[in-house]
N, CA, C and O atoms as a DFTB+ gen file, in Angstrom:
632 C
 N C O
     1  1       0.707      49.593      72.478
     2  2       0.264      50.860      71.929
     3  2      -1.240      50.783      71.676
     4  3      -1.846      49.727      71.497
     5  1      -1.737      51.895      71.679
     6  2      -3.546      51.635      72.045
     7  2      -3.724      52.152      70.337
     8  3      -3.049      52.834      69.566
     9  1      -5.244      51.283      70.253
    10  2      -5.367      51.456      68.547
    11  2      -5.848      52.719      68.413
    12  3      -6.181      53.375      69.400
    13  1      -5.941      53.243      67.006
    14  2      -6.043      54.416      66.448
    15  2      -7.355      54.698      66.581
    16  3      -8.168      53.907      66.103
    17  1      -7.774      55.821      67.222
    18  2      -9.152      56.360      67.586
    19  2      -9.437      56.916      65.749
    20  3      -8.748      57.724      65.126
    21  1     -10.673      56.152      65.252
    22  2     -11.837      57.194      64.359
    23  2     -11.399      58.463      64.493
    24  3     -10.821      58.777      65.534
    25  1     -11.594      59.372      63.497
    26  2     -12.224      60.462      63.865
    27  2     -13.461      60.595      63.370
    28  3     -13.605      61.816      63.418
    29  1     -14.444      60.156      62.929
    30  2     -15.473      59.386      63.014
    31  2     -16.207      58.384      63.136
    32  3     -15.825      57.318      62.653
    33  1     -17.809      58.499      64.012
    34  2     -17.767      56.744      64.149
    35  2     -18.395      56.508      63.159
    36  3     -18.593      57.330      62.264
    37  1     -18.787      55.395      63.171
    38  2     -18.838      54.490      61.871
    39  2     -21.103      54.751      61.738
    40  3     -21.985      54.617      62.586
    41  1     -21.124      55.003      60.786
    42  2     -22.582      55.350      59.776
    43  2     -22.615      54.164      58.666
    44  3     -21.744      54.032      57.806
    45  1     -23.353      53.615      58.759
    46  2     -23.642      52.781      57.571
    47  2     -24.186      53.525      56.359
    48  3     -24.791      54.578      56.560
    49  1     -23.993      52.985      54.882
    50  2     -24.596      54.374      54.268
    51  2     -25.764      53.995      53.732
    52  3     -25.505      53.147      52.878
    53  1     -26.688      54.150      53.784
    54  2     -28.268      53.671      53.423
    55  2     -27.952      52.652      51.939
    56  3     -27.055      52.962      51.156
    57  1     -28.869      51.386      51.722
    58  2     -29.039      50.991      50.719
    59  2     -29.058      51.003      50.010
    60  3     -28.679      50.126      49.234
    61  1     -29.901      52.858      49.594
    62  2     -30.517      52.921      48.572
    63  2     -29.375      54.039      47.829
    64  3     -29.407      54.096      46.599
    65  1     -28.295      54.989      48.637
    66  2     -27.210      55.800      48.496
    67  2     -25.994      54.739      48.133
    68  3     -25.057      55.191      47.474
    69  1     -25.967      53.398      48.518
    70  2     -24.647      52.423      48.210
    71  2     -25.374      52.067      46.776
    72  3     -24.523      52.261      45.908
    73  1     -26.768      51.564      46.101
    74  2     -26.547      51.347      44.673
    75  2     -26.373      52.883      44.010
    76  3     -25.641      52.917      43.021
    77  1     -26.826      53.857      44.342
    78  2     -26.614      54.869      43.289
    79  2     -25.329      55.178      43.334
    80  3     -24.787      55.328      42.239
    81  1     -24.362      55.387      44.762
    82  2     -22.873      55.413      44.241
    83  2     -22.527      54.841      43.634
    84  3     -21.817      55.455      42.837
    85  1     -22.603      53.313      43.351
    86  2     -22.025      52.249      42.605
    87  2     -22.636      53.052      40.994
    88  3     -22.105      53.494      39.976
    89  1     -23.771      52.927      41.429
    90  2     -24.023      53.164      39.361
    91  2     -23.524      54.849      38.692
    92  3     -23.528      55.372      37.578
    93  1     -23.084      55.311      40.239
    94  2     -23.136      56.727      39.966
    95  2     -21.620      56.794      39.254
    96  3     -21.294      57.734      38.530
    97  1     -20.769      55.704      39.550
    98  2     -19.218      55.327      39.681
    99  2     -18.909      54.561      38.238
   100  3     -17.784      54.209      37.882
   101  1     -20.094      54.380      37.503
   102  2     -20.114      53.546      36.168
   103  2     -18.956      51.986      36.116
   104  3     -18.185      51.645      35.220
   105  1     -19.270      51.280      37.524
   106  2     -18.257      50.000      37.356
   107  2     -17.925      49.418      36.413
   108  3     -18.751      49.586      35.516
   109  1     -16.966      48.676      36.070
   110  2     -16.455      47.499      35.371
   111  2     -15.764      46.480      36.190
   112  3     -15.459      46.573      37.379
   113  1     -15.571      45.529      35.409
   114  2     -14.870      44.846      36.291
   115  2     -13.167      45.006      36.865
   116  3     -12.575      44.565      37.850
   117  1     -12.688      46.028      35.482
   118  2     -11.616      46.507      35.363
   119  2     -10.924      47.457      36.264
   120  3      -9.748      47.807      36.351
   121  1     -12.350      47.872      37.116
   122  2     -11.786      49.084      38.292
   123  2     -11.198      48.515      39.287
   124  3     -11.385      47.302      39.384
   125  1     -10.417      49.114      40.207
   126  2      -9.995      49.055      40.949
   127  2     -10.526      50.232      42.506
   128  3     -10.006      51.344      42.418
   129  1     -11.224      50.081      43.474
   130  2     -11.661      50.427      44.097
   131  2     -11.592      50.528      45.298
   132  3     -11.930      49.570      45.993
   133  1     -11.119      51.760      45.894
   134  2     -10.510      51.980      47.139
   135  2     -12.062      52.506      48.558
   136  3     -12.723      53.458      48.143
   137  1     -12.224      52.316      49.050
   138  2     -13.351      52.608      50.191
   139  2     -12.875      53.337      51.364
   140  3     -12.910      52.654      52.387
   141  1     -12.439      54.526      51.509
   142  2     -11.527      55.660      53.009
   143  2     -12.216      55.529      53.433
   144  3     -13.226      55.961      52.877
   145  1     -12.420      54.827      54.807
   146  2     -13.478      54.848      55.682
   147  2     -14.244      53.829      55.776
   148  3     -15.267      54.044      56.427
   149  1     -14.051      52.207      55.127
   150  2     -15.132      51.791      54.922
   151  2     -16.160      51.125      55.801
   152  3     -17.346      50.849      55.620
   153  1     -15.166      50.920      57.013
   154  2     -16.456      50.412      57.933
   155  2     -16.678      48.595      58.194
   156  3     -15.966      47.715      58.678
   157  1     -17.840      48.631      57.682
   158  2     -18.241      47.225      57.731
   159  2     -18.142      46.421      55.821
   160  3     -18.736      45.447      55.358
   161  1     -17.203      47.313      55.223
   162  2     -17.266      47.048      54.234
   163  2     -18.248      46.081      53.065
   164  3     -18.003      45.215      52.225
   165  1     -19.419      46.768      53.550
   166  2     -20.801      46.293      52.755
   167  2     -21.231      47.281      51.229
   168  3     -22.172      47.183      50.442
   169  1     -20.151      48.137      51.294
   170  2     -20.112      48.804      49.695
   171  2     -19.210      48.328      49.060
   172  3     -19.319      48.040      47.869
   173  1     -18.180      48.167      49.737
   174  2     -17.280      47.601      48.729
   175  2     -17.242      46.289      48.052
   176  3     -16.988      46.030      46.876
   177  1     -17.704      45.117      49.540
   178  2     -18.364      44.144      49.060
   179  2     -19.564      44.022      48.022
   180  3     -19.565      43.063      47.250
   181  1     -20.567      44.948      47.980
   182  2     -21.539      45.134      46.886
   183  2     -20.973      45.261      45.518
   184  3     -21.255      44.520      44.576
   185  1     -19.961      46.494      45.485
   186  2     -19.316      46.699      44.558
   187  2     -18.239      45.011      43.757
   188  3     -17.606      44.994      42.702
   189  1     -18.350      44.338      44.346
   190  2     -17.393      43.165      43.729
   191  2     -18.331      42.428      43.923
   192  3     -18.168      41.340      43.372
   193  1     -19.179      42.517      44.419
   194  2     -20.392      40.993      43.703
   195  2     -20.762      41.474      42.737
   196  3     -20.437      40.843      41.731
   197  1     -21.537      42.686      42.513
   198  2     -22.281      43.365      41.175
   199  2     -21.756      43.751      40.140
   200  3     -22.386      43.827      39.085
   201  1     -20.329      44.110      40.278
   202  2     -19.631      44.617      39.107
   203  2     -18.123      43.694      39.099
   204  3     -17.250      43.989      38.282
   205  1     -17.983      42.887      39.806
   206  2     -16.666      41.968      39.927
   207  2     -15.294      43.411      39.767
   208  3     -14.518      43.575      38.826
   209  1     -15.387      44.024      40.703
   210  2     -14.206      44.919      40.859
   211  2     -13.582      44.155      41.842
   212  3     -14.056      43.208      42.470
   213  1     -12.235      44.759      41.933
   214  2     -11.266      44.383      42.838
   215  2     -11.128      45.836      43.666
   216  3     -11.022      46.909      43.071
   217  1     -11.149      45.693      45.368
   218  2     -10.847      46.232      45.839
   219  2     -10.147      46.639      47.045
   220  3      -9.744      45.622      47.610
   221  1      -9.885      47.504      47.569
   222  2      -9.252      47.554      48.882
   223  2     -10.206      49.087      49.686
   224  3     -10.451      50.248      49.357
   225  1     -10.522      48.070      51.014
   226  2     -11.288      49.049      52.499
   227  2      -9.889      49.516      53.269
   228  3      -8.783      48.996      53.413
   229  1     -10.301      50.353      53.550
   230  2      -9.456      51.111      54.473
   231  2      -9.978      51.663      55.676
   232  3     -10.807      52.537      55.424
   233  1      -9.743      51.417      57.249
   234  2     -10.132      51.941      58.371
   235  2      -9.686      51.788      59.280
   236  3      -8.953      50.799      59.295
   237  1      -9.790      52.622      60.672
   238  2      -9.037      52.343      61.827
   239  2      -9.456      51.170      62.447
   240  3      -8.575      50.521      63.011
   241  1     -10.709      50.708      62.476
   242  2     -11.261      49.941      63.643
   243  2     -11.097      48.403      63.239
   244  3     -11.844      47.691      62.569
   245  1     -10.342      48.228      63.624
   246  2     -10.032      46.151      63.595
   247  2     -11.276      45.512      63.579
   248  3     -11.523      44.808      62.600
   249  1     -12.388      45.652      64.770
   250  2     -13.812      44.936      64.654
   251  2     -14.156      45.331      63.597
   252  3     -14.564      44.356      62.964
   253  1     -14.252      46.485      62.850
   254  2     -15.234      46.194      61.652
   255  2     -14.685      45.945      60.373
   256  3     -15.349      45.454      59.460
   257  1     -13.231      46.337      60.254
   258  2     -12.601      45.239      59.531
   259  2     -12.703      43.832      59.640
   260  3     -12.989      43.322      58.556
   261  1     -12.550      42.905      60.709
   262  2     -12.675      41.944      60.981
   263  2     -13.953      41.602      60.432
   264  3     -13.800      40.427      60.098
   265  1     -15.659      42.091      60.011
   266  2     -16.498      42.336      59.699
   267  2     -16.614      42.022      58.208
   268  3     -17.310      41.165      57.661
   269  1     -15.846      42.833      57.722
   270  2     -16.016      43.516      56.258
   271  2     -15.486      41.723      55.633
   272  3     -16.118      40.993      54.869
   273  1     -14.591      41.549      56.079
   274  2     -13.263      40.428      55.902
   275  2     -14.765      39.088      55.432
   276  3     -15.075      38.688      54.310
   277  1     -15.270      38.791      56.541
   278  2     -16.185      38.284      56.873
   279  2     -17.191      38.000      55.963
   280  3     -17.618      36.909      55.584
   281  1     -17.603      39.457      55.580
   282  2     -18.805      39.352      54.796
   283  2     -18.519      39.181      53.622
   284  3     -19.426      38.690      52.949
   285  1     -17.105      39.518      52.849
   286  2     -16.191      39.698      51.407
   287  2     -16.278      37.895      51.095
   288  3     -16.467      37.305      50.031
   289  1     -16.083      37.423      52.320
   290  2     -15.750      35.641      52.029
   291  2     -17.314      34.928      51.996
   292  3     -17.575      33.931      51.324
   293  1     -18.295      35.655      52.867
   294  2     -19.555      34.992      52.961
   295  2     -19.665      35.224      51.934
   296  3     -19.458      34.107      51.459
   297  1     -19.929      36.135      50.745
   298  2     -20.491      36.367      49.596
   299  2     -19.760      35.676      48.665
   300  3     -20.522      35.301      47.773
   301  1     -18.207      35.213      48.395
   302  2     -17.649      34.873      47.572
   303  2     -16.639      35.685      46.940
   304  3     -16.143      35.307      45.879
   305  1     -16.239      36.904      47.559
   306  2     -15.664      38.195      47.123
   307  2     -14.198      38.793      47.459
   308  3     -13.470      39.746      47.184
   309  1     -14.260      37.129      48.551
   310  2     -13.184      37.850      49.338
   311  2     -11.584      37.531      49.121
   312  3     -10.600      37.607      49.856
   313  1     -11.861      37.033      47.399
   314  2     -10.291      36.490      47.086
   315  2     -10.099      38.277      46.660
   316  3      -9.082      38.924      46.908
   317  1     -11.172      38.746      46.070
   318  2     -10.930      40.130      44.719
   319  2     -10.694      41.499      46.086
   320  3     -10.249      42.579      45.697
   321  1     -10.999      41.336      47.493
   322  2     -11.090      42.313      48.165
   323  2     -10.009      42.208      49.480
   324  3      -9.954      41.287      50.295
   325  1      -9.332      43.195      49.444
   326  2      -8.878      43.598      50.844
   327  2      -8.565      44.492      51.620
   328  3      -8.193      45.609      51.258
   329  1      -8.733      43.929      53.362
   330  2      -9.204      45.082      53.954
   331  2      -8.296      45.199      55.158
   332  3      -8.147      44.412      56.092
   333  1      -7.510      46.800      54.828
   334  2      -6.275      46.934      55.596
   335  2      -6.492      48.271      57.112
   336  3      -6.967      49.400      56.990
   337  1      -6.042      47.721      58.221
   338  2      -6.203      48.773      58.984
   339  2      -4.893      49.586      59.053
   340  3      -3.754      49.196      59.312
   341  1      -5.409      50.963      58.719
   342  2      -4.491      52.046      58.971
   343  2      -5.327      53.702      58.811
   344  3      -6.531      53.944      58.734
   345  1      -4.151      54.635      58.800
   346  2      -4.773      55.519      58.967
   347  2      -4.815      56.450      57.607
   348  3      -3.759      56.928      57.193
   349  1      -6.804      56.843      56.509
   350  2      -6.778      56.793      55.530
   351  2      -5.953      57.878      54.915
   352  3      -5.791      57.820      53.696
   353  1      -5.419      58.841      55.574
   354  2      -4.477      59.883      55.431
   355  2      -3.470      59.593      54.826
   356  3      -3.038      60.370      53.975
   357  1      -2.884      58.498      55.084
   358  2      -0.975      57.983      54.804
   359  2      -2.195      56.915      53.677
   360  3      -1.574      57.422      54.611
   361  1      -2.769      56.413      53.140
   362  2      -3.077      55.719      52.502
   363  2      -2.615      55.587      50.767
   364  3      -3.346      56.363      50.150
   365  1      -1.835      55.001      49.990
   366  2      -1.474      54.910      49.226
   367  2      -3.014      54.631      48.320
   368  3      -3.826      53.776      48.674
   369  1      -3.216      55.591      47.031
   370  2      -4.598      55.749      46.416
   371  2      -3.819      55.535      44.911
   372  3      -4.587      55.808      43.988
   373  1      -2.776      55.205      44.566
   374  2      -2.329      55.551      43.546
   375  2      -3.064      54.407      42.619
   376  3      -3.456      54.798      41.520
   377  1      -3.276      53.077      42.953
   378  2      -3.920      51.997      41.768
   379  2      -5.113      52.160      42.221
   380  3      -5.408      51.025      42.596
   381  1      -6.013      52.844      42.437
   382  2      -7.235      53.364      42.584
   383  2      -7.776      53.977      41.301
   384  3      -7.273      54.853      40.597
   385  1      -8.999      53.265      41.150
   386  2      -9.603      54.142      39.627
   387  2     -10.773      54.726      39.878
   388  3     -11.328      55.624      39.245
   389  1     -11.318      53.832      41.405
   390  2     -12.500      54.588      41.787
   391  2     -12.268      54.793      43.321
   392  3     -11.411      54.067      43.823
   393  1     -12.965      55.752      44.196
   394  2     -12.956      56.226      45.387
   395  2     -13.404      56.437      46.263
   396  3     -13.146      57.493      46.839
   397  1     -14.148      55.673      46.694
   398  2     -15.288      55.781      47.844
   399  2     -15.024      56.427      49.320
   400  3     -14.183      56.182      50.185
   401  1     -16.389      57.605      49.215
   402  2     -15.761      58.189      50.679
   403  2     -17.086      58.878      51.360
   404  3     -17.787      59.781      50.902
   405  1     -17.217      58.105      52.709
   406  2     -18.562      58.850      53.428
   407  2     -17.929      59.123      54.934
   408  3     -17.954      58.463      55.973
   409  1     -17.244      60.634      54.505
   410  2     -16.657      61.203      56.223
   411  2     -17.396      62.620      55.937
   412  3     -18.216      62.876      55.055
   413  1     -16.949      63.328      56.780
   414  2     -17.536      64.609      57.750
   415  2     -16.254      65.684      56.515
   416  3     -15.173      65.401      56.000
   417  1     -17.061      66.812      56.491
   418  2     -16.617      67.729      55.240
   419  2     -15.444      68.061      55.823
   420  3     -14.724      68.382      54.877
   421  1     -14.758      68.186      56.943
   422  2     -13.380      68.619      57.301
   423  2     -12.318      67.576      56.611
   424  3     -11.338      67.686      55.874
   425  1     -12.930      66.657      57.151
   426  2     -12.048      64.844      56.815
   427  2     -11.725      64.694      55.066
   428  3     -10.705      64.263      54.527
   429  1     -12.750      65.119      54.553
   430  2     -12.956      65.407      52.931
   431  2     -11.618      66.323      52.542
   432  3     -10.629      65.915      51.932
   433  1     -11.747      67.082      52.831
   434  2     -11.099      68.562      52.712
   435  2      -9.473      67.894      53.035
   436  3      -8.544      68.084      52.250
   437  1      -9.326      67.070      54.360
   438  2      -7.648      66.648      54.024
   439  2      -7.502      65.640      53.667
   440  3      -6.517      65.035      54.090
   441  1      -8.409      64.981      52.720
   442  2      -8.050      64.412      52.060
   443  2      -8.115      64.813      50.670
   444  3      -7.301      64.311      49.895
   445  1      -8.834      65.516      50.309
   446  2      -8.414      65.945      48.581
   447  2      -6.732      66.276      48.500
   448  3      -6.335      66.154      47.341
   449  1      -5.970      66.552      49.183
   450  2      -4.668      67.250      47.864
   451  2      -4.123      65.726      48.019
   452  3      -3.316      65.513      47.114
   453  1      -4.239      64.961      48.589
   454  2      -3.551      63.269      48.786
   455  2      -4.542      62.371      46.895
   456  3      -4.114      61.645      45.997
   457  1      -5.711      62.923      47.146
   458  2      -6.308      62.009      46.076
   459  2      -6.286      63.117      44.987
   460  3      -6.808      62.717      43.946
   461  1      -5.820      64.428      44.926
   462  2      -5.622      65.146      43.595
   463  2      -4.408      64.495      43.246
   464  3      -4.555      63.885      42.187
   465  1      -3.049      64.366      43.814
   466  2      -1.983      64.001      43.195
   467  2      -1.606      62.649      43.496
   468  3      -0.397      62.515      43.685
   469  1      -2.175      61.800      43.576
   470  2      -2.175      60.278      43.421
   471  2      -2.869      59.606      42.239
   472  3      -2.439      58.697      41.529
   473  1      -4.491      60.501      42.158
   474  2      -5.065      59.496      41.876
   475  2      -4.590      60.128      39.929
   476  3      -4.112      61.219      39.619
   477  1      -4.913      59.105      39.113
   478  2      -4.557      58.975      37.987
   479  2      -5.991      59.768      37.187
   480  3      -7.161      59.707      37.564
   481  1      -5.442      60.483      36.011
   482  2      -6.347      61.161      34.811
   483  2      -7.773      60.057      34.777
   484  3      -7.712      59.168      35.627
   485  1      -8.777      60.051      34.053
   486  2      -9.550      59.282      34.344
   487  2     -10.326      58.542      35.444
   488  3     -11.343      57.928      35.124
   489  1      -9.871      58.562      36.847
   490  2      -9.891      58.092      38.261
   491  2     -11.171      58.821      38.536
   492  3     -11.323      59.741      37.732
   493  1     -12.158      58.710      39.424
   494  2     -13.270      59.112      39.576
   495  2     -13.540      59.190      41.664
   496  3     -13.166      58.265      42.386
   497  1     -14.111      60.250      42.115
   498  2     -14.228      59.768      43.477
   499  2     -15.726      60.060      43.606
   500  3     -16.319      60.963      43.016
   501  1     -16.315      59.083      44.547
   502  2     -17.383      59.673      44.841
   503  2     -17.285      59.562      46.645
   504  3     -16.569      58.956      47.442
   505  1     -18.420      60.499      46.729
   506  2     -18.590      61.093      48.093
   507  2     -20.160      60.987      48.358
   508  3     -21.003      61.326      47.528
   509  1     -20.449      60.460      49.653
   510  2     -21.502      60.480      50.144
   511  2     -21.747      61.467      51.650
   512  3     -21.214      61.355      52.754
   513  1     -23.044      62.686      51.011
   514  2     -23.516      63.757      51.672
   515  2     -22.624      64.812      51.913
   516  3     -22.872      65.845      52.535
   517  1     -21.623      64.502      51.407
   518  2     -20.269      66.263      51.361
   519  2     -19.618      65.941      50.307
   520  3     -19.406      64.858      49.761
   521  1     -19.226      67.343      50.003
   522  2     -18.475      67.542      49.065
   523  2     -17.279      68.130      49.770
   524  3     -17.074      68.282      50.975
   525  1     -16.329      68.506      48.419
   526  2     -15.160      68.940      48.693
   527  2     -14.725      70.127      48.887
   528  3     -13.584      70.427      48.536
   529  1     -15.415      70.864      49.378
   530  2     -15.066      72.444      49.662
   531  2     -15.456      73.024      48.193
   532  3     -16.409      72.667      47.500
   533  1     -14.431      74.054      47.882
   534  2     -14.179      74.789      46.492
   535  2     -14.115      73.879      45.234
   536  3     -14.108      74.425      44.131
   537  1     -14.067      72.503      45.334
   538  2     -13.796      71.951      44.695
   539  2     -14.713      71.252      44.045
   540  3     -15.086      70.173      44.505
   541  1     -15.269      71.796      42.773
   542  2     -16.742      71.670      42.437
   543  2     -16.928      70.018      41.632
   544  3     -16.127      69.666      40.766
   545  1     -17.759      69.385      41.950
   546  2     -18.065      67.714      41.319
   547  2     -18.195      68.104      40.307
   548  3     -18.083      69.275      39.944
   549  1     -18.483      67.079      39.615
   550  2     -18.687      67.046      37.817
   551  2     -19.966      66.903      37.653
   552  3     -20.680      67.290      36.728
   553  1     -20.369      65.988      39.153
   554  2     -21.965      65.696      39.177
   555  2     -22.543      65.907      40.266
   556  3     -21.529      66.328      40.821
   557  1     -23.445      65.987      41.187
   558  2     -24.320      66.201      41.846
   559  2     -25.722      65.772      41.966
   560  3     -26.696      66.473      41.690
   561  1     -25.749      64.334      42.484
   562  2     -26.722      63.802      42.523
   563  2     -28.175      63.840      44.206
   564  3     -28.005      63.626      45.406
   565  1     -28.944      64.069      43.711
   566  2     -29.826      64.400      45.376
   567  2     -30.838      63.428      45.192
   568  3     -31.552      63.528      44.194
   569  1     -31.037      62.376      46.107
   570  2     -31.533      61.286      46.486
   571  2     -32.559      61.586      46.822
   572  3     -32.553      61.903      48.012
   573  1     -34.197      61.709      46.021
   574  2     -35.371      61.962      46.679
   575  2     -36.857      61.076      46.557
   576  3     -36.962      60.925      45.340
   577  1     -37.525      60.708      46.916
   578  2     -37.495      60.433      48.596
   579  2     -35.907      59.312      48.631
   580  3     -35.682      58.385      47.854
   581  1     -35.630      59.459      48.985
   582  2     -34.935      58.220      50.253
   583  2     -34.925      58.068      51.177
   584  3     -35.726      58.637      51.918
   585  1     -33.867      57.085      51.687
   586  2     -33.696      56.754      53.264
   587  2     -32.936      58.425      54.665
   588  3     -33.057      58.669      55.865
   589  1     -32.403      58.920      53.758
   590  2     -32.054      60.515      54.400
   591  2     -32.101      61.204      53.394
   592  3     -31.162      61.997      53.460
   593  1     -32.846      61.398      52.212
   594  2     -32.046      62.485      51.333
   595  2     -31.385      62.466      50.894
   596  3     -31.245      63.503      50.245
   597  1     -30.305      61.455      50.700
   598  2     -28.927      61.355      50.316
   599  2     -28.349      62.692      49.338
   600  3     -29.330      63.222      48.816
   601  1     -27.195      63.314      48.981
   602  2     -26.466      63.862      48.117
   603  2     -25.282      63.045      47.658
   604  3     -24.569      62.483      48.490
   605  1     -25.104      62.981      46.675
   606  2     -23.871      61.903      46.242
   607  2     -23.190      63.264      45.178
   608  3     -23.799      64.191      44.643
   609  1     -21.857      62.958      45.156
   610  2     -20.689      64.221      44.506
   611  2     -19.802      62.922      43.763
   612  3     -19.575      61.738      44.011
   613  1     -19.480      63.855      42.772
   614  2     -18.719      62.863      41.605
   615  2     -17.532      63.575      41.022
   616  3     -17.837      64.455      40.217
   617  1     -16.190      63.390      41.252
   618  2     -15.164      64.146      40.360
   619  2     -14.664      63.075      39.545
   620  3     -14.757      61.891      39.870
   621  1     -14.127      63.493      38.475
   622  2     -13.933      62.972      37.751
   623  2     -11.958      63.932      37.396
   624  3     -11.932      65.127      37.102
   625  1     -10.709      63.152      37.512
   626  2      -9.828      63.806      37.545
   627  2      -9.502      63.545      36.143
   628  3      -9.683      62.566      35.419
   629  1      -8.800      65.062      35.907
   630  2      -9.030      65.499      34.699
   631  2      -7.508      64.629      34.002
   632  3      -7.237      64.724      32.805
């Protein structure tokens, strides 16, 4: 069976947009941190060196999982992190306290009613450069100068 095509390819998210999500996300070590999309998992890995969270990447592509895996163990991170290929749709978000997500505003959009009724009171998502349709952040952060401009979106479930 042939592997699961992206529906996006993979964007790294600028440097300077991965620390402000993180601080935008107020870590502890206590979170638990999910990444839809993550790629080469170099946020999530950031996120568990800097704030010792535990987390789990999620993505279609085996090479950059294979990647993420990689870089979680080069740093020392990679007992607290793991990184599963599947598709982030069917993704179980329920021990998730925080939410990392940098896709294309359609991709956003089916995924909110999965992370409205999973994720737990207190649970927080952030989003890099889209938001969620109608579904207004708590915060709204605009990255200036940076590396693109960045916009970062913050809900906070009630």
């Amino acid at each position: 069976m042939p592997a699961p095509r992206p529906d996006i390819g993979f964007i790294p998210t600028p440097a300077d947009a991965m620390a402000a999500m993180l601080k935008l996300a107020d870590l502890s070590p206590s979170d638990v941190v999910y990444d839809l999309g993550c790629g080469d998992g170099r946020l999530l890995v950031q996120a568990a060196v800097d704030y010792g969270v535990r987390g789990v990447g999620v993505d279609v592509d085996a090479a950059l999982l294979r990647r993420a895996q990689a870089r979680a163990e080069q740093e020392g991170v990679g007992d607290r992190l793991t990184f599963r290929q599947e598709n982030l749709f069917e993704t179980d978000c329920r021990a998730a306290t925080v939410v990392f997500i940098y896709l294309l505003p359609h991709l956003n959009l089916r995924l909110r009613p999965r992370l409205q009724t999973q994720l737990q009171p207190g649970s927080c998502i952030v989003t890099h450069m889209f938001d969620m349709g109608d579904w207004l952040p708590d915060l709204t952060l605009r990255l200036e100068p940076s590396e693109e401009d960045s916009v970062l979106y913050l809900w906070r479930m009630p």
